[in-house]
C-alpha positions, 0 to 999 in steps of 0.5 A: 494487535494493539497499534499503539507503540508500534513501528509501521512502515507505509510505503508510498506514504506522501499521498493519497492511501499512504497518506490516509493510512500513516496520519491514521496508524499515527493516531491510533498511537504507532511510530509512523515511517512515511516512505517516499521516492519523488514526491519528498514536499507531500511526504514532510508534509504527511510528517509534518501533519502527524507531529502536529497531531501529538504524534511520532513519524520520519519521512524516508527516501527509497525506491522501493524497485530497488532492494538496495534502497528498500534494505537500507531504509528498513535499516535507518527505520530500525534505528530511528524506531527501535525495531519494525511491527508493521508494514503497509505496502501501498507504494504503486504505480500505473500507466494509462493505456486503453486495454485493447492497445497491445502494442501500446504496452512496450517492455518498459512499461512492464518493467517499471510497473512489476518493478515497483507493484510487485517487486517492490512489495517483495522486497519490502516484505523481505527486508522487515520480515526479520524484525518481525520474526525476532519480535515474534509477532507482526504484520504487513498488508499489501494494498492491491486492486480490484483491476486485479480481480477483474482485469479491469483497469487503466492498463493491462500491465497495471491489472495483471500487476495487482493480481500478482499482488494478490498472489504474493499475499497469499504465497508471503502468508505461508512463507512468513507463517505462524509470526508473520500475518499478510492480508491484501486490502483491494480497492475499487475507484479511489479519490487520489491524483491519479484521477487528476485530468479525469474528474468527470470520468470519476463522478461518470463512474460513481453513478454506476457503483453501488453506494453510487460514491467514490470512495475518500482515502480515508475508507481505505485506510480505515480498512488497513488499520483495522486488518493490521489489527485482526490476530486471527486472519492471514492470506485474506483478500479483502475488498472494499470497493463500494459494490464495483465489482459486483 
C-alpha cells in the first residue's frame, strides 16, 4: 500500500514509539492524526514537528479505554481528514511491580492496564474499521511486546496485557478480513521514558542482548510503516527485538 495521501491514526502518538511512528508515516506523505490522553505539551510538539517538516497532522484528545472518546475522536479524524486508512495502535500503559509479587497486583491495577492495552486497542479498531471497510482497503497494526511471548516483563498484568494484544490481532485479522489487514509489530526493550530512573538497568540489559543495543523509536517505527505497507500479510506477529527473546 503506498502511504502517501493516507489517513492514519497513531494512538499514543505524543511520545516515544508514537512519536517515532507518526514524524515517519508524515514523511512518507500520510495525513498524521496524533492521539493523546495526558501528555497534550509532547503531542502538539509531535504536530508541530511534522508541519515544520512540509507535513500534514492534527493532535487529538481521547482516552482510548473509553469507547466514547475513541468514537468521537475517530469522528472529528474523519472530518478533518476525509475519511481513516490506517491505524496504529500503539497507545499502552504499564505498572512496575516485581513478577513474584501477587499481592502486589490489586484489581485496579488489572483494570487500568486491560482498559487501555487491550480494550483500548479493541475499540480503536472498532471505530475505524467502518472507513476502512467503505474504502475497501485498510490497515491497522497493534503494537504488542515480546513481555507477551515470554512472560517477561515489568509486571504480570502488563505481560499478560500484551499477550492478549497478540490474540486480539489475530482474532481482528479474521473478523475484518479480506478489507481490512491487522499484524502486531512486538518490541523487545526500547528507549522510551518509561526507563526514565532506570538508565543503568537499561545499558545492564544491552549487554545481554544479541546486537548488545537498545533499540531507538526509531527501529520500531520503521518496522510499523514497513508492515502497514505489506498487501499480502495479515494475523502476523512480527518482532523486533534485537536477538532478546532468543
Amino acid at each position: 500500500m503506498e502511504l502517501k495521501d493516507k489517513s492514519v491514526l497513531v494512538t499514543g502518538g505524543g511520545t516515544g514509539i508514537g512519536r517515532a511512528a507518526s514524524i515517519a508515516l508524515a514523511g512518507m506523505g500520510a495525513r498524521v492524526a496524533v492521539n493523546y490522553s495526558r501528555s497534550i505539551a509532547e503531542a502538539e510538539e509531535t504536530v508541530e514537528l511534522i508541519r515544520r517538516g512540509g507535513g500534514r497532522a492534527i493532535a487529538i484528545r481521547a482516552d482510548v479505554s473509553k469507547d466514547k472518546d475513541v468514537r468521537e475522536m475517530v469522528h472529528t479524524m474523519a472530518q478533518q481528514f476525509g475519511t481513516v486508512d490506517l491505524l496504529v495502535n500503539n497507545a499502552s500503559i504499564t505498572r512496575h511491580i516485581p513478577l513474584d509479587d501477587l499481592e502486589g497486583v490489586t484489581e485496579e491495577a488489572w483494570n487500568e492496564l486491560y482498559g487501555v492495552n487491550v480494550k483500548g486497542m479493541f475499540f480503536c479498531a472498532r471505530a475505524v474499521s467502518p472507513y476502512m471497510k467503505a474504502n475497501k482497503h485498510g490497515a491497522i497494526v497493534n503494537v504488542g511486546s515480546i513481555a507477551g511471548l515470554t512472560g517477561l516483563g515489568s509486571s504480570l498484568p502488563y505481560a499478560v496485557s500484551k499477550a492478549a494484544v497478540h490474540g486480539l490481532t489475530k482474532s481482528l485479522a479474521r473478523a475484518l478480513a479480506p478489507e481490512i489487514r491487522v499484524c502486531s509489530v512486538v518490541p523487545g526493550a526500547v528507549a522510551t521514558r518509561w526507563w526514565e530512573g532506570r538508565e543503568e538497568a537499561m545499558h545492564l540489559l544491552a549487554g545481554q542482548i544479541l546486537l548488545q543495543r537498545i533499540a531507538a523509536p526509531e527501529d520500531i517505527a520503521s518496522l510499523i510503516c514497513s508492515v502497514l505497507q505489506q498487501e499480502a500479510m495479515t494475523g502476523q506477529l512480527i518482532t523486533v527485538d534485537g536477538g532478546q527473546s532468543l
